[in-house]
PAMIMI-713508 format. One record per atom (N, C-alpha, C): x negated, y negated, z negated; atom name; residue number from 1. Coordinates in Angstrom, 1 decimal. Layout:
N
<<X,Y,Z>,CA,NUM>
...
end
This chain:
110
<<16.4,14.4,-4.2>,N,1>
<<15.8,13.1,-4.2>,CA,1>
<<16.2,12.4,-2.9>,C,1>
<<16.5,11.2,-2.7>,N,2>
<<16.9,10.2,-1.9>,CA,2>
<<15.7,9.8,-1.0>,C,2>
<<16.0,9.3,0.4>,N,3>
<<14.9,9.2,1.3>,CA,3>
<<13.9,7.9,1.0>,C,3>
<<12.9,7.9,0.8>,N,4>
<<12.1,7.5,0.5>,CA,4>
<<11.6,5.9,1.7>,C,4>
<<11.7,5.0,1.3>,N,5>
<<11.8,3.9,2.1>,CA,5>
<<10.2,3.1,2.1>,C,5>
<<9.7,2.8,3.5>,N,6>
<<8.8,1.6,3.6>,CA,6>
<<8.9,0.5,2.8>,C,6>
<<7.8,0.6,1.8>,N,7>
<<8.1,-0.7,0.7>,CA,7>
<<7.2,-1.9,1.6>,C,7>
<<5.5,-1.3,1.0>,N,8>
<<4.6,-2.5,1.3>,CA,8>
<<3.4,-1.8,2.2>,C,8>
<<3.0,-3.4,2.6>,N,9>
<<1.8,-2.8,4.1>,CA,9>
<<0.9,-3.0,3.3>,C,9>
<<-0.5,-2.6,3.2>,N,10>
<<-2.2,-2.8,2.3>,CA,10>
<<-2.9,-2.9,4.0>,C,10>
<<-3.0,-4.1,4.0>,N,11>
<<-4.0,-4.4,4.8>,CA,11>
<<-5.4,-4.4,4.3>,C,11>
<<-6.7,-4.3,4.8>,N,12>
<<-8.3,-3.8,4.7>,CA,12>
<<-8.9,-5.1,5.4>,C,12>
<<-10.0,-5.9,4.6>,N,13>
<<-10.7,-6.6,5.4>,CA,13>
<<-11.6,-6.8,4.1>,C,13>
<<-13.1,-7.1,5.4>,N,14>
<<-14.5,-7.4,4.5>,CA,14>
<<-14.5,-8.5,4.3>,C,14>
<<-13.6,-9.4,4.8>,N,15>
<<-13.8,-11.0,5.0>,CA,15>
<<-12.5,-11.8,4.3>,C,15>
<<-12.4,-11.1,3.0>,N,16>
<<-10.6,-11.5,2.5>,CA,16>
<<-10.3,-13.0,2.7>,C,16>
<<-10.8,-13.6,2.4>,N,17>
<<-11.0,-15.3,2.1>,CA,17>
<<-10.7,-15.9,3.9>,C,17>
<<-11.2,-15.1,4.6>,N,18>
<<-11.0,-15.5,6.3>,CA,18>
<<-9.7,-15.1,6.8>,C,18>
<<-9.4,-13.8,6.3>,N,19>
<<-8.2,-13.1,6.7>,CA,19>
<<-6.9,-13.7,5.5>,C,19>
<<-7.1,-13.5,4.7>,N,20>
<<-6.4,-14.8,4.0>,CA,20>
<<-5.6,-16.1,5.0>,C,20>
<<-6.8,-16.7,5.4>,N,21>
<<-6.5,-18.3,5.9>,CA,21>
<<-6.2,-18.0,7.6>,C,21>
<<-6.3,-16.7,7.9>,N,22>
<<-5.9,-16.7,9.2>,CA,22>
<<-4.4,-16.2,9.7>,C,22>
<<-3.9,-15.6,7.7>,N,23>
<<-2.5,-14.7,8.0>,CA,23>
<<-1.7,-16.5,7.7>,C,23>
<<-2.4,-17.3,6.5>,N,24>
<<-1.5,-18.6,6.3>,CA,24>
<<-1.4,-18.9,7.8>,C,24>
<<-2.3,-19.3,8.2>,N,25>
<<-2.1,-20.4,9.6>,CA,25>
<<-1.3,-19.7,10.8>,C,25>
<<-1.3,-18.1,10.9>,N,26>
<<-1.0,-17.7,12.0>,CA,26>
<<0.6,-17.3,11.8>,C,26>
<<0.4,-16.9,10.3>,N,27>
<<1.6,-16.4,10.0>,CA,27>
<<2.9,-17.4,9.2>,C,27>
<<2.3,-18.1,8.6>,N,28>
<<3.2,-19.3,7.4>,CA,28>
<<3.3,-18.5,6.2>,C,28>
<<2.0,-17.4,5.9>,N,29>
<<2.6,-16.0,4.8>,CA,29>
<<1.8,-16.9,3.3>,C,29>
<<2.2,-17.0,2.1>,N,30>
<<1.3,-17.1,1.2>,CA,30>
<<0.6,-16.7,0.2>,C,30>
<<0.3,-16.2,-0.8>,N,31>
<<-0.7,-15.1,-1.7>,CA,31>
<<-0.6,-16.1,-2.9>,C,31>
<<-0.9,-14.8,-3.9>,N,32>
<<-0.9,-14.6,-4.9>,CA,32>
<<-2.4,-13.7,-5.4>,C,32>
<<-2.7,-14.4,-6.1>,N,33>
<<-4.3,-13.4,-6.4>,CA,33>
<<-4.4,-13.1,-7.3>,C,33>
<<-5.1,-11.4,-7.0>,N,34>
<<-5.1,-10.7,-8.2>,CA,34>
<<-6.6,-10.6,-8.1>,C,34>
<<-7.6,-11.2,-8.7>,N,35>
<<-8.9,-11.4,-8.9>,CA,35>
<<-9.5,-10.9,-7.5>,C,35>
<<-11.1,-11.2,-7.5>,N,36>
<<-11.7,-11.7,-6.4>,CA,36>
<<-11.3,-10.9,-5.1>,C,36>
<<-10.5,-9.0,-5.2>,N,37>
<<-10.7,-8.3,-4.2>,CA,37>
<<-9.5,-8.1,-3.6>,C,37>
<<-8.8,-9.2,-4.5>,N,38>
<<-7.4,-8.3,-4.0>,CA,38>
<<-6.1,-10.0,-3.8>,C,38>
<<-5.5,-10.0,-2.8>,N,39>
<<-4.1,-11.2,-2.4>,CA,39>
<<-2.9,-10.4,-2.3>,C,39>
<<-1.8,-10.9,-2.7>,N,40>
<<-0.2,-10.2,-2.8>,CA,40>
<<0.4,-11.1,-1.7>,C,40>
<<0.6,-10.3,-0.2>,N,41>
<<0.8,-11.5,0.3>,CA,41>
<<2.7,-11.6,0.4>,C,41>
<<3.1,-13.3,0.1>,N,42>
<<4.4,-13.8,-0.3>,CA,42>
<<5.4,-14.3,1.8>,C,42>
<<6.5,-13.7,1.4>,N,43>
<<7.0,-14.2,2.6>,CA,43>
<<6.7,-13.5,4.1>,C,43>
<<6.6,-12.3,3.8>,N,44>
<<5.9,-11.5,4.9>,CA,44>
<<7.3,-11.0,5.3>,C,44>
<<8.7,-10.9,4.2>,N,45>
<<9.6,-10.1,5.3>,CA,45>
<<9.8,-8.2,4.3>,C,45>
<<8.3,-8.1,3.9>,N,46>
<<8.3,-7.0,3.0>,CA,46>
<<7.0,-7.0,2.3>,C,46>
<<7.0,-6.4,1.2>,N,47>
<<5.3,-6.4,0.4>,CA,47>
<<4.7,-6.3,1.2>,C,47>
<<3.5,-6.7,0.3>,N,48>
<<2.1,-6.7,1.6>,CA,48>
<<1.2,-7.2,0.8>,C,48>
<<-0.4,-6.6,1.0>,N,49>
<<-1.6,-7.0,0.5>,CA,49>
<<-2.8,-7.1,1.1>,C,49>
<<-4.0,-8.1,0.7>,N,50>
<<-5.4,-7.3,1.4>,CA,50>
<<-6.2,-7.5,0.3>,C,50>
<<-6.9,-5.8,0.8>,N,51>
<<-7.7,-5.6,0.0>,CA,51>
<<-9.1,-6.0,0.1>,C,51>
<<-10.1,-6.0,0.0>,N,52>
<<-11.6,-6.2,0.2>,CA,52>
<<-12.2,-4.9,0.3>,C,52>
<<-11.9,-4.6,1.2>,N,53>
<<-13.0,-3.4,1.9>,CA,53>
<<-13.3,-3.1,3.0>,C,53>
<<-13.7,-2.3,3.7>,N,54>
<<-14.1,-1.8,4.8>,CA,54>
<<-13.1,-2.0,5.9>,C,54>
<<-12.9,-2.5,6.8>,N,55>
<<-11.7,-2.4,8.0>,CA,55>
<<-11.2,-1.0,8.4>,C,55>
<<-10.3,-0.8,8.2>,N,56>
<<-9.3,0.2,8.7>,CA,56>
<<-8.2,0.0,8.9>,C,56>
<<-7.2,0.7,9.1>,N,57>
<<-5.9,0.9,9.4>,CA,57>
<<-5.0,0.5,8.5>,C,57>
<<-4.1,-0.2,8.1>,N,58>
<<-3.3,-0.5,7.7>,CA,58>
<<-2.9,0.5,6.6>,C,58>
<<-2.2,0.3,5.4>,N,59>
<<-2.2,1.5,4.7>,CA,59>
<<-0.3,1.5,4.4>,C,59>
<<0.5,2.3,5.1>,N,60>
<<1.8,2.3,4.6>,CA,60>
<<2.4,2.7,3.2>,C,60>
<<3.0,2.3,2.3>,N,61>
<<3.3,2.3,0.7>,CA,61>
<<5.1,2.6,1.1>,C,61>
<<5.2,3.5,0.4>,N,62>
<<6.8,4.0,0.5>,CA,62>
<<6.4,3.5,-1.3>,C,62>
<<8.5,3.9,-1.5>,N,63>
<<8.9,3.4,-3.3>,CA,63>
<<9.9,4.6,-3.4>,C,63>
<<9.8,5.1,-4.2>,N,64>
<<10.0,6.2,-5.3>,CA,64>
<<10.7,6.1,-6.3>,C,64>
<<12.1,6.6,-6.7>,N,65>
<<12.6,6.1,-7.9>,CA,65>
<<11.4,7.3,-9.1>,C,65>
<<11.0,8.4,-8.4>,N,66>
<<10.7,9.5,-9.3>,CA,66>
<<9.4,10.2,-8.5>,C,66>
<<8.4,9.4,-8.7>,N,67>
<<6.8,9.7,-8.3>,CA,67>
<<6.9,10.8,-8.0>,C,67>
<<6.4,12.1,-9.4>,N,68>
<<6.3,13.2,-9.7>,CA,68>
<<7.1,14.0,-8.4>,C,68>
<<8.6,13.4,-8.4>,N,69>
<<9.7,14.2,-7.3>,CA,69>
<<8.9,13.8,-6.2>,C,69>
<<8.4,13.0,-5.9>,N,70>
<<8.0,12.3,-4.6>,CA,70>
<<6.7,12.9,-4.3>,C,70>
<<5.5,13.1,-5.2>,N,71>
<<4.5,13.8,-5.0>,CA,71>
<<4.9,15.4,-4.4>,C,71>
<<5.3,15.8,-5.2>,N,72>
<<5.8,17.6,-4.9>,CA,72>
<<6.4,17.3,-3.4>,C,72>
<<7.3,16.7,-3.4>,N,73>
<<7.6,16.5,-1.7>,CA,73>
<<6.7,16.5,-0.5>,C,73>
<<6.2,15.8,-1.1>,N,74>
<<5.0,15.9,0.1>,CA,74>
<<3.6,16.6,0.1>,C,74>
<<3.4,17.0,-0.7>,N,75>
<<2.8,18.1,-1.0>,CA,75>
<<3.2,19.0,0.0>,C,75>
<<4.5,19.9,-0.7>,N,76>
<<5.2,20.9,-0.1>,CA,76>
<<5.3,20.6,1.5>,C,76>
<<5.3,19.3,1.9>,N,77>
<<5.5,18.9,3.5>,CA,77>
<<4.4,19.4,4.4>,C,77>
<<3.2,19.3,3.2>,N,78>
<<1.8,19.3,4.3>,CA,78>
<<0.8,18.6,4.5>,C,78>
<<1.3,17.2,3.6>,N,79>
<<0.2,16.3,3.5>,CA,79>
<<-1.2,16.7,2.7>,C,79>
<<-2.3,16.1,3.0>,N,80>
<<-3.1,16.1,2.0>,CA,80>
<<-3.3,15.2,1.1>,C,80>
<<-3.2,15.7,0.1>,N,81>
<<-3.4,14.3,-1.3>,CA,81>
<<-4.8,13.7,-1.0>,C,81>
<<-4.7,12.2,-1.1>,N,82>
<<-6.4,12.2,-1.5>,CA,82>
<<-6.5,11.5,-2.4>,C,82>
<<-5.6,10.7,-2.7>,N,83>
<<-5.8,10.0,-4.7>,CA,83>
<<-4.6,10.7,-5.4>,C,83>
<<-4.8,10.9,-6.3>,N,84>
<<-3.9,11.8,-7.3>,CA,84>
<<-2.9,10.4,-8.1>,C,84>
<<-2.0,10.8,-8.7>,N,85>
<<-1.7,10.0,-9.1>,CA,85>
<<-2.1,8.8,-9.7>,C,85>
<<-2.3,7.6,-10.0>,N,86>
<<-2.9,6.4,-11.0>,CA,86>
<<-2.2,5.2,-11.3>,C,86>
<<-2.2,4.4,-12.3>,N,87>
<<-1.5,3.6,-12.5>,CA,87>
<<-2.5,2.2,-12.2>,C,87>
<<-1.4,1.6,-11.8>,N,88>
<<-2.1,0.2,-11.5>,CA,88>
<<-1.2,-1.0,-12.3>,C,88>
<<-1.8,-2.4,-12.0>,N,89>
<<-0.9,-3.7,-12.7>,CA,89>
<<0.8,-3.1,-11.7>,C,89>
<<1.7,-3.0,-12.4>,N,90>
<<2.6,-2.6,-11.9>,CA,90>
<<3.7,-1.5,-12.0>,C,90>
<<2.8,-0.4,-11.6>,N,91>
<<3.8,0.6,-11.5>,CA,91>
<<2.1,2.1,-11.1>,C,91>
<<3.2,2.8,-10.5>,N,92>
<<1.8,4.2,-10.2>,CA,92>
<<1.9,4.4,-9.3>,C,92>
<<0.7,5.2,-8.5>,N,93>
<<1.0,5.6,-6.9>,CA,93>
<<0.0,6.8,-6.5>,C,93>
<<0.1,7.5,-5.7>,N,94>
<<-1.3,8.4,-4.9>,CA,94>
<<-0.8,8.5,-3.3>,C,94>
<<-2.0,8.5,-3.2>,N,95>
<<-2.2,8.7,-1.6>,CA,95>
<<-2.4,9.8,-1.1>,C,95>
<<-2.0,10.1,0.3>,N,96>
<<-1.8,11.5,1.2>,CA,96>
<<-2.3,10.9,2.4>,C,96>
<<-2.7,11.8,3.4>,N,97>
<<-2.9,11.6,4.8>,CA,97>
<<-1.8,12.8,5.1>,C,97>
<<-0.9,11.8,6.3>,N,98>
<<0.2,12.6,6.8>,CA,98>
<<-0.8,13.9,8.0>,C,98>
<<0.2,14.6,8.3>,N,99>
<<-0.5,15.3,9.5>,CA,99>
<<0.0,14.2,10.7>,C,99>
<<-1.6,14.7,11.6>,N,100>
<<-1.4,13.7,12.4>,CA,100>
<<-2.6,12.4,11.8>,C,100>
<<-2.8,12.0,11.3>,N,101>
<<-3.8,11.2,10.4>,CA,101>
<<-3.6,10.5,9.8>,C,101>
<<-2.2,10.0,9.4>,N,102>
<<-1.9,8.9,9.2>,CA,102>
<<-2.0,8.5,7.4>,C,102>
<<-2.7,7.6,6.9>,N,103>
<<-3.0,7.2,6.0>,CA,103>
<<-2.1,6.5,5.0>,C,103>
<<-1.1,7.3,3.8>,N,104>
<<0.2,6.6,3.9>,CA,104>
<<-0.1,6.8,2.2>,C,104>
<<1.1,6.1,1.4>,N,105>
<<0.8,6.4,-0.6>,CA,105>
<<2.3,6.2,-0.4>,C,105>
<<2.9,6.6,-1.9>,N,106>
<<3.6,6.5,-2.6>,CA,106>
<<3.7,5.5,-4.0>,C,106>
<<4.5,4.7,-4.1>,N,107>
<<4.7,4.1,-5.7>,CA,107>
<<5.8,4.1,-6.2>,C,107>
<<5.8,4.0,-7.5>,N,108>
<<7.0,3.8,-8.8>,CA,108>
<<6.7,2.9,-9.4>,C,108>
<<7.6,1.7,-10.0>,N,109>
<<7.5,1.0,-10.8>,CA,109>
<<7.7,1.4,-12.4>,C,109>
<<7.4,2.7,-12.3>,N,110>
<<7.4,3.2,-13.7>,CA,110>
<<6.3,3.4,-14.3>,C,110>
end
């Protein structure tokens, strides 16, 4: 399997509508909306989203020609899964926490 590349950043905020109008003005970035919880943000340089929830850390999204290959990978690395695989508008993805803490998923456009 081929190295797995930084696709999209999932930014977290309780205040979407504020954080929203603070990434336009601060950033020049624009959105696309996918109903009330969720913006696709446009022009950032690489994907990017915010979600409506609780403030945390940034969430890193690598891309996958072959999930399945890409799940067992990391697996076998060490990570812990914590969403199993799922499909979304799009493509599929699950989440791991790297060792070390770091809060990272996987997707395929398949």
């Amino acid at each position: 399997m081929k190295n797995l590349q930084i696709d999209y950043v999932e930014f977290y905020s309780d205040t979407l509508e504020q954080t929203e109008d603070f990434f336009a003005k601060a950033f020049g970035w624009d959105f696309v909306d996918y109903g009330p919880d969720y913006r696709d943000i446009q022009g950032a340089g690489i994907g990017g989203g915010i979600e409506r929830s609780t403030p945390k850390a940034p969430l890193i999204v690598l891309l996958a020609d072959d999930l399945q290959a890409a799940y067992e990978q990391v697996s076998a690395a060490g990570a812990d899964i914590t969403a199993e695989i799922f499909d979304f508008p799009g493509g599929r993805r699950f989440e791991f926490i790297a060792p070390g803490g770091m809060a990272m998923a996987v997707w395929s456009k398949d």
